[in-house]
C-alpha positions as CSV (number, residue, x, y, z in Angstrom):
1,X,-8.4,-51.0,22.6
2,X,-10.5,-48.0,23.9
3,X,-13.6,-49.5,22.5
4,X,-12.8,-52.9,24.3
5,X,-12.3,-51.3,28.0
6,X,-15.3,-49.3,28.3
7,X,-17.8,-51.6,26.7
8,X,-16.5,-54.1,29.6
9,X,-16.5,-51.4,32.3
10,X,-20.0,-51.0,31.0
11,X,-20.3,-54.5,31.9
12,X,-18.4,-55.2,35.2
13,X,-19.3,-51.3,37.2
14,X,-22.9,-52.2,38.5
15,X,-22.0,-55.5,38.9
16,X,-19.2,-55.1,41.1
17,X,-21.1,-52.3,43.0
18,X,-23.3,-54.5,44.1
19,X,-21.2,-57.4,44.8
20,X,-19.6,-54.7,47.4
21,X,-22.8,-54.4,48.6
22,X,-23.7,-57.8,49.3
23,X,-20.2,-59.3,50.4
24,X,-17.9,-56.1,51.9
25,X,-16.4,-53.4,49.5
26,X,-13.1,-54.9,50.6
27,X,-12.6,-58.1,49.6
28,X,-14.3,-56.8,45.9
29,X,-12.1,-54.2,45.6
30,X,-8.7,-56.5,46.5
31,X,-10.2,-58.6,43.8
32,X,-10.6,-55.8,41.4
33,X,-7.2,-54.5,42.0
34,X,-5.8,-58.0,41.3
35,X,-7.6,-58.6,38.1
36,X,-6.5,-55.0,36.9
37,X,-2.9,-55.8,38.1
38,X,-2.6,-59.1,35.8
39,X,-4.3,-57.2,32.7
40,X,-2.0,-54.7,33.2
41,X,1.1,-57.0,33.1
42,X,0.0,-59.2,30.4
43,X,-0.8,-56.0,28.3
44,X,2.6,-55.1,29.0
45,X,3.8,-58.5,28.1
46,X,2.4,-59.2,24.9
47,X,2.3,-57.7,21.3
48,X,-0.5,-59.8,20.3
49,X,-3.7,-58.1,19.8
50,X,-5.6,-60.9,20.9
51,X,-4.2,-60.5,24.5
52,X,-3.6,-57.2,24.3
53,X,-7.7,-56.6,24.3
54,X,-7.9,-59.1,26.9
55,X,-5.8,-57.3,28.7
56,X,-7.7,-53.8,28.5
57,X,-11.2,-56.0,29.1
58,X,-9.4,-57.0,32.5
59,X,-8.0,-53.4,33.2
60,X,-12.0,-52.7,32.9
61,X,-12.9,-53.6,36.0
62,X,-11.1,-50.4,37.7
63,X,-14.1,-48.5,36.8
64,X,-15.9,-50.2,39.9
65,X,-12.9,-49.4,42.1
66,X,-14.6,-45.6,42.3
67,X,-18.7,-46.8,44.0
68,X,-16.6,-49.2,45.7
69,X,-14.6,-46.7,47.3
70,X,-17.5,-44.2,48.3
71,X,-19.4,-47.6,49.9
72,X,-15.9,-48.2,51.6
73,X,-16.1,-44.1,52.9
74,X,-19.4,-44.4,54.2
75,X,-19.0,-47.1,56.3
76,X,-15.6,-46.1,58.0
77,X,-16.3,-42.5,58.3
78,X,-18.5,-40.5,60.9
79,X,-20.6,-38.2,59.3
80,X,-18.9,-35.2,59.6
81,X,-16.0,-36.0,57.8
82,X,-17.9,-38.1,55.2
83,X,-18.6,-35.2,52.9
84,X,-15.1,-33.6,52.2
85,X,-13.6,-37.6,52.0
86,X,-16.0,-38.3,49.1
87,X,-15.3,-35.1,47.3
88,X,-11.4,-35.7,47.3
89,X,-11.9,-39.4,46.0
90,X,-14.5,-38.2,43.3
91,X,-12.5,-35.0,42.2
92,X,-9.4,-37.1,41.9
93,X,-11.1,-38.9,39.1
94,X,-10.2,-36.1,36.8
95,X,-7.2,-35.4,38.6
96,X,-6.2,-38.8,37.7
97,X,-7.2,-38.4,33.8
98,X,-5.4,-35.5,33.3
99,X,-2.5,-37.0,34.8
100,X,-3.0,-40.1,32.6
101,X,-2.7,-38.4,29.7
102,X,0.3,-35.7,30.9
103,X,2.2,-39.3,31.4
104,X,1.7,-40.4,28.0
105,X,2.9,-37.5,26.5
106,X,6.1,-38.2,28.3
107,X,6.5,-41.7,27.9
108,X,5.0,-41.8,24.3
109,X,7.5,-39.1,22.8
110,X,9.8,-39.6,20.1
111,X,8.3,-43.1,19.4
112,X,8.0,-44.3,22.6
113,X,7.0,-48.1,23.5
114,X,3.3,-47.8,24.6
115,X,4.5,-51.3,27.0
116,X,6.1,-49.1,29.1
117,X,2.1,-47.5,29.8
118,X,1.1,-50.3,31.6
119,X,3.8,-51.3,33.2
120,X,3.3,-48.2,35.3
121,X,0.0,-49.4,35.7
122,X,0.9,-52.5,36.9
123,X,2.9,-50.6,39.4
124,X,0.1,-48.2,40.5
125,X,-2.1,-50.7,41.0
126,X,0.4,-53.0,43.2
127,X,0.9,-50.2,45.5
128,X,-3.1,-49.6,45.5
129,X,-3.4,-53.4,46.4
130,X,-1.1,-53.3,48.8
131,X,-2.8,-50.3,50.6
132,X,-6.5,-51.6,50.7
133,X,-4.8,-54.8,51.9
134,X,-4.5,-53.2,55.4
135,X,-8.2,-51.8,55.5
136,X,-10.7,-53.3,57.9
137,X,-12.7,-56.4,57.3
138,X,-17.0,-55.8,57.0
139,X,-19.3,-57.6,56.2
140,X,-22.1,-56.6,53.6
141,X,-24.7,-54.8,53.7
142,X,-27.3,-55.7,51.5
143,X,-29.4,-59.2,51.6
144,X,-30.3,-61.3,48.6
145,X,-28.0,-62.3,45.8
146,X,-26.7,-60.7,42.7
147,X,-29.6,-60.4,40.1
148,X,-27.7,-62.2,37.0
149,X,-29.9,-61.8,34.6
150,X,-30.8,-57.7,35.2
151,X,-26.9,-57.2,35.3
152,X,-26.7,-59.5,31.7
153,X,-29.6,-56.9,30.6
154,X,-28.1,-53.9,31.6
155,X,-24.9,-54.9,30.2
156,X,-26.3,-55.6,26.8
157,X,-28.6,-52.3,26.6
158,X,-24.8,-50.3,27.7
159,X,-22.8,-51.8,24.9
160,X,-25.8,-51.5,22.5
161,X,-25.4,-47.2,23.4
162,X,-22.4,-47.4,23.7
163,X,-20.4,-49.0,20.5
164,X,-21.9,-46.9,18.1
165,X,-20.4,-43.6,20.5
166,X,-17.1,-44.9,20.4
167,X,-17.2,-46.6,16.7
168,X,-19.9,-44.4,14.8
169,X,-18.8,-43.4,11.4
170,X,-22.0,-42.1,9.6
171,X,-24.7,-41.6,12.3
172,X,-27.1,-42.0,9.9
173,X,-26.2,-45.9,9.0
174,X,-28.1,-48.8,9.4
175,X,-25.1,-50.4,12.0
176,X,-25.5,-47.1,14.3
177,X,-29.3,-46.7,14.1
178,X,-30.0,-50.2,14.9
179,X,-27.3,-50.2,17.9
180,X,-29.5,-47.1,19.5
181,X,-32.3,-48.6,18.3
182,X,-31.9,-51.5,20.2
183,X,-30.0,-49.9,23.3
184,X,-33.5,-47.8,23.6
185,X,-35.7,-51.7,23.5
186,X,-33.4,-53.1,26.1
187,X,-32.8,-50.5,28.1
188,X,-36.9,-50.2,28.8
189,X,-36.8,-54.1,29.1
190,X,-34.4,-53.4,32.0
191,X,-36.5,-50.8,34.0
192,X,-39.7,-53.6,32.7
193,X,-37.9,-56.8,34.3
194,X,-36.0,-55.2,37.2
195,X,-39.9,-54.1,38.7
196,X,-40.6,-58.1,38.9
197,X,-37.3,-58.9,40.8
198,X,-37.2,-59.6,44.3
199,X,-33.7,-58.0,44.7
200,X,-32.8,-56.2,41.6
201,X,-29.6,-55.2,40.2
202,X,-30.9,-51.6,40.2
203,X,-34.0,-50.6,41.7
204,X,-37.0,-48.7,39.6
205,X,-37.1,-46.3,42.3
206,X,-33.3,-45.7,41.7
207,X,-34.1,-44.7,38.2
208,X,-37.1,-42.7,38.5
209,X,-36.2,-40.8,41.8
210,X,-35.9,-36.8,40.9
211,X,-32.7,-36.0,42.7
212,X,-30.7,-39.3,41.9
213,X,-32.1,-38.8,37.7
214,X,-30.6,-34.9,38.6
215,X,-27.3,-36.6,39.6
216,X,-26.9,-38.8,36.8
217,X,-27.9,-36.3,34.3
218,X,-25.0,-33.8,35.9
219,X,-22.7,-36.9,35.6
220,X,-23.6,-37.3,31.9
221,X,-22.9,-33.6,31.5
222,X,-19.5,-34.1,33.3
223,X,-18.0,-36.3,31.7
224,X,-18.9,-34.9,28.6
225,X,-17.4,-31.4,29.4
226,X,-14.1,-33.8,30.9
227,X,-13.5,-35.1,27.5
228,X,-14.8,-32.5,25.3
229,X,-12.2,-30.2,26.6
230,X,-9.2,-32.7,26.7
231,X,-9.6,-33.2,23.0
232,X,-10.7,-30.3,21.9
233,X,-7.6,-28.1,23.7
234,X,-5.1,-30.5,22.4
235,X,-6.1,-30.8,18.5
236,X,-6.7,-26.8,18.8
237,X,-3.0,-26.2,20.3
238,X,-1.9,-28.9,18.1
239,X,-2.8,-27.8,15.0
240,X,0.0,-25.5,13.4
241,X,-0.7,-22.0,12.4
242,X,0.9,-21.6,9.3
243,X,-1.2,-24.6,7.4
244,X,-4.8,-23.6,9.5
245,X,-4.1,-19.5,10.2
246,X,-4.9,-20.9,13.9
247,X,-3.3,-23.3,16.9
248,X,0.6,-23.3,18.3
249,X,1.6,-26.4,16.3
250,X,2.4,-27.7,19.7
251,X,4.0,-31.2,20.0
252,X,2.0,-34.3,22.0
253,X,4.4,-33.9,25.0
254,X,4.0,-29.8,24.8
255,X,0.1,-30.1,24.8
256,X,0.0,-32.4,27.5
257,X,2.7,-30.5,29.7
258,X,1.8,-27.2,28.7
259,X,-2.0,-26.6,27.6
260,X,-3.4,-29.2,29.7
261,X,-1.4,-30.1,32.7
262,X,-2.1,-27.3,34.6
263,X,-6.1,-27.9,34.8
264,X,-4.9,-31.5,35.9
265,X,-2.5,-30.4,38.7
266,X,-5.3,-27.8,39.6
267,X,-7.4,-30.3,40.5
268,X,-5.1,-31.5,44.1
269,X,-6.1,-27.9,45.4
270,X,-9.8,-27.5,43.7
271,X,-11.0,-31.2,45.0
272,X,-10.5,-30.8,48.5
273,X,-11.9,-27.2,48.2
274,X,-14.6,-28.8,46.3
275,X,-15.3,-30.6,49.1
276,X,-15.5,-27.8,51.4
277,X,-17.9,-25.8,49.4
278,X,-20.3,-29.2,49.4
279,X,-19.8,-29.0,53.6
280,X,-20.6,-25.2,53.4
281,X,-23.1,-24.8,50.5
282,X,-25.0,-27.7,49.7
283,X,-24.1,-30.6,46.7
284,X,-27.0,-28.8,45.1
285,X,-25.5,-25.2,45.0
286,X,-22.0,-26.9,44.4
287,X,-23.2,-28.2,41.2
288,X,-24.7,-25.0,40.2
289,X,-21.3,-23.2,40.6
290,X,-19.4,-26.1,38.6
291,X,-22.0,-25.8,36.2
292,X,-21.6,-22.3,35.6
293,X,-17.5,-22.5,35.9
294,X,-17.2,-25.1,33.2
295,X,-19.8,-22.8,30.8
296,X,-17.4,-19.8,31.7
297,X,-14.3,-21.6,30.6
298,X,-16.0,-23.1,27.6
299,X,-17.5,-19.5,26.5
300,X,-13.6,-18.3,27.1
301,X,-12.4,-21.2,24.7
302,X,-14.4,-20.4,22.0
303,X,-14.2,-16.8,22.1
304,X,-10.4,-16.8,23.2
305,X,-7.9,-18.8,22.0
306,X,-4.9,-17.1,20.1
307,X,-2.8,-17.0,23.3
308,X,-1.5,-19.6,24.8
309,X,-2.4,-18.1,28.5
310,X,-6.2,-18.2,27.0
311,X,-6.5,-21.4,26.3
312,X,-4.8,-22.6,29.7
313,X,-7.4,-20.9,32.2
314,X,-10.3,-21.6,29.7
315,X,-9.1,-25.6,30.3
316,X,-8.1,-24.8,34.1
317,X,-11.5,-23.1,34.2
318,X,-13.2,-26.1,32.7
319,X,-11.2,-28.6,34.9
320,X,-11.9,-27.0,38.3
321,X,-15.5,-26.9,37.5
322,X,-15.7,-30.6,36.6
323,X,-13.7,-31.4,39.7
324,X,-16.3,-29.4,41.8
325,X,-19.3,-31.5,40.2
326,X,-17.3,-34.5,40.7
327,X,-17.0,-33.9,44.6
328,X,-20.8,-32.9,45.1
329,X,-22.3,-35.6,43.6
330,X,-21.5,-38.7,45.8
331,X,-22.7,-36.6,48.9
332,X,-25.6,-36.1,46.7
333,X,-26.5,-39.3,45.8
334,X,-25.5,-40.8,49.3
335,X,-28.1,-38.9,50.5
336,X,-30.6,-40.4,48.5
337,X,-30.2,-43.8,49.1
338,X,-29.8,-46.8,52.1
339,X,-26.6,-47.9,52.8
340,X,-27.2,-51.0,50.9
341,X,-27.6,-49.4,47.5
342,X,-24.5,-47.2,48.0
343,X,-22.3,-49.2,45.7
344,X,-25.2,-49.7,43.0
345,X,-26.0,-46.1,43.0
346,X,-22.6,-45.1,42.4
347,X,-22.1,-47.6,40.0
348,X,-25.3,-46.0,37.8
349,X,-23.8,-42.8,38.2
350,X,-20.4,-43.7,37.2
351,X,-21.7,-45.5,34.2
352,X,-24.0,-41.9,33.5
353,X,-19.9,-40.1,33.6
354,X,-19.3,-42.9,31.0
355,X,-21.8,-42.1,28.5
356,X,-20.6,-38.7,28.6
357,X,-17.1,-39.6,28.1
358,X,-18.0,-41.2,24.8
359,X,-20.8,-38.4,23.7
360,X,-18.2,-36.0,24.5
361,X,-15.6,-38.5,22.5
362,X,-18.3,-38.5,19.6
363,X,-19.0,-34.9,19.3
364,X,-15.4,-34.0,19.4
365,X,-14.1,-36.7,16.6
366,X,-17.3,-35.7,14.5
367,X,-16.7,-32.2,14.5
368,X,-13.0,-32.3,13.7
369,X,-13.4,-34.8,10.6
370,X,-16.2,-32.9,9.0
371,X,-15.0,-31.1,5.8
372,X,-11.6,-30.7,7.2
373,X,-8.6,-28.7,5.7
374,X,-7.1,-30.3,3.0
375,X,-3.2,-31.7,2.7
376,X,-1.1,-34.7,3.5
377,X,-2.8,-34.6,7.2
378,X,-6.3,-33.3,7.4
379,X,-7.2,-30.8,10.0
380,X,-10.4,-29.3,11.2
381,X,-11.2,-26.0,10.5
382,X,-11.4,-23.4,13.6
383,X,-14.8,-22.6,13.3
384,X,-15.3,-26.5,14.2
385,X,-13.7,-26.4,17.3
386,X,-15.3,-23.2,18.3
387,X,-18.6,-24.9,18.0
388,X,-17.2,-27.8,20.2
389,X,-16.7,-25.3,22.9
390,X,-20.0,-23.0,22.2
391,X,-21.6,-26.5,22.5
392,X,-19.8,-27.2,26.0
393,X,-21.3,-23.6,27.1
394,X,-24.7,-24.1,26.3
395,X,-24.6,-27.6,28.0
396,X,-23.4,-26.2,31.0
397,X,-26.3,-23.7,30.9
398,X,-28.6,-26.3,30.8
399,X,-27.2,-28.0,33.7
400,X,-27.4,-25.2,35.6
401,X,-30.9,-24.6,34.9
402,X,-31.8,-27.9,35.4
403,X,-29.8,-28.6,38.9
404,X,-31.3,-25.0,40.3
405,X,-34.4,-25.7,39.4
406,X,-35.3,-30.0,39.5
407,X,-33.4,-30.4,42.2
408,X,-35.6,-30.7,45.3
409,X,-34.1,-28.1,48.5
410,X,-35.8,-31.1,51.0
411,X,-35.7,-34.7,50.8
412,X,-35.2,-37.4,53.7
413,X,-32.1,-38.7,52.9
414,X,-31.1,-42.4,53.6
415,X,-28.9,-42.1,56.6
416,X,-29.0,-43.2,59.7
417,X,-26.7,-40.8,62.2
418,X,-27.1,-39.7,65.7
419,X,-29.2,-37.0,66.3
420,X,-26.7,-34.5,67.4
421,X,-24.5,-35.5,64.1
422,X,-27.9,-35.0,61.4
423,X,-27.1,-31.4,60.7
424,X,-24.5,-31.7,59.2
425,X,-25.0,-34.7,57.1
426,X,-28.7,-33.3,56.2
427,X,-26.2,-29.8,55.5
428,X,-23.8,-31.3,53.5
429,X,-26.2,-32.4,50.9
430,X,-28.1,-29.4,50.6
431,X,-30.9,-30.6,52.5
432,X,-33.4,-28.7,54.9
433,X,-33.2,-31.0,58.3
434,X,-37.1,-32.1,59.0
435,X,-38.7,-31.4,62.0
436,X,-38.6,-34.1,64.5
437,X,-41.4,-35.2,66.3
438,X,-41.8,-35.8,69.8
């Protein structure tokens, strides 16, 4: 079921980015919301597997709701206010995830029926639809057509990388080499083809431009850190002491509520603020600081972690500084690009968070079922989950490194503005404002 909605998310996020792009980000995002809204039901509906994946594959296409969104900011919002707007809608993102899975616990206690999950969706997303349904009407802003047969390329090359992350047993088998194998040969193909294409899906310059490549890498990085952490924290507090000589033997509902929750509600005050330090500092240094954040409270994890306090502010720590790369990179990337490709970029750079959902996924499932304790339920040894976490620090190093130091001070962003509004758009990206000529 996991598997199933983010191979089609995979699928459907560039896609829909650029359909917002060519024919309005609202009328592709009411139609997103009402494809979610009947997966959602008939997930909640049916006990049939069958459906039930249909269902999730239909649920999928939220994952272009987020480019749409940022397209949807740009156009409606002077520049001034653009930068902290994007930062709230990206940082909610993990807001939203941590919330996700603080609900579960709840509703999935004591046995709880796992319809009663998307009914809620359903829910969420009918009040969502019936929000965007007031939004103005524009028309698109990019010419040309969808490019079918990129978008059936890229898709391929995505679920080539990406089923052997989410269903790799053995990393060293034939199925899982020959998936990466053939994710690296169609991947190329895509970058090979999309240079011939009139209108691509996603242009070469898109791809090979240094501060957009800098975004997506920090994406990767983010969503790996996002994931890493959530399951990391709750098999660590999960895991009960007298069996491992580590962990709180914490309940589902008590590491959701309790370990976790409080780097989720965190994230209401940290995105906006997020968003102010992008307005005041640059997305550039605003990266650097939720690089360095996230390493802290990853270094704290693995060094500290017999007290409950401890492992909640090395999570909150974690949290806040994924929140504050979430809200620098749209203005980032924004910056980068023509208002046309605003939906398409995001797209790439959502699919980037993606990949590091499932490498972070990976990693953590890998580490936990190597040579784990043994009993009735096998459980991985602390020394495992320490590595996860001295992994997630050394990562975060690395982004930091590479974000201070790849990431170009001055560029000429995409945007067109008013004269008297362009330093503070150049400003909140982290950009010098160029001299203008006479």
């Amino acid at each position: 079921m996991v598997t199933a909605n983010l191979l089609a998310a995979a699928v459907f996020t560039p896609m829909l980015g650029r359909l917002g792009d060519l024919h309005g980000r609202r009328p592709v995002i009411l139609g997103v919301l009402i494809v979610v809204l009947l997966g959602s039901v008939l997930a909640a509906t049916t006990s049939s597997l069958p459906l039930l994946l249909a269902g999730r594959v239909a649920q999928a296409a939220s994952f272009g709701l987020f480019p749409l969104a940022i397209g949807l900011l740009r156009e409606e919002l002077p520049p001034q206010r653009l930068t902290g707007a994007m930062a709230l809608v990206s940082g909610m993102l993990s807001v939203g995830a941590g919330f996700g899975l603080a609900v579960t616990g709840l509703l999935m206690r004591d046995g709880g029926d796992y319809h009663q999950l998307f009914w809620l969706a359903a829910a969420l997303t009918a009040v969502g639809l019936a929000g965007v349904w007031l939004l103005p009407r524009r028309a698109g802003v990019a010419t040309g057509g969808l490019d079918w047969a990129g978008a059936a390329l890229l898709g391929l090359g995505l679920v080539l990388l990406l089923l052997p992350l989410e269903e790799g047993n053995g990393w060293g088998s034939v199925p899982v080499l020959g998936c990466l194998t053939g994710a690296v040969i169609v991947l190329v193909g895509v970058v090979r083809f999309e240079r011939r294409v009139t209108h691509p899906l996603v242009s070469t310059r898109m791809l090979t431009h240094r501060a957009i490549v800098v975004a997506n890498a920090a994406g990767l990085f983010l969503g790996f850190s996002m994931f890493a952490v959530f399951l990391a924290v709750s098999a660590l507090v999960q895991t009960p002491p007298a069996v491992a000589g580590y962990g709180f033997g914490a309940s589902v509902l008590a590491a959701s509520l309790v370990y976790l929750l409080p780097g989720t509600a965190g994230g209401i005050i940290s995105a906006p603020l997020g968003g102010r330090l992008v307005a005041r500092f640059g997305a550039k240094s605003t990266l650097v600081i939720a690089a360095v954040l996230a390493g802290a409270g990853f270094t704290m994890l693995a060094a500290l972690h017999a007290s409950t306090w401890q492992v909640i502010v090395g999570a909150l720590m974690v949290n806040t500084g994924v929140t504050f790369g979430y809200a620098a990179l749209p203005a980032l990337i924004v910056a980068q690009v023509e208002p046309a490709e605003t939906g398409i970029a995001n797209s790439v750079n959502s699919i980037a968070r993606s990949v590091g959902m499932s490498l972070g996924t990976a990693f953590v499932v890998t580490m936990m079922t190597r040579n784990p304790i043994a009993g009735p339920v096998p459980l991985p040894r602390e020394s495992q989950l320490v590595t996860v976490f001295m992994v997630g620090a050394a990562l975060a190093a690395i982004a930091a490194v590479v974000v201070a130091r790849a990431l170009p001070r001055a560029q000429p962003p995409k945007l067109t503005v008013p004269e008297v509004e362009a330093d503070e758009v150049y400003g909140a990206a982290g950009l010098d404002v160029p001299v203008r000529q006479p």
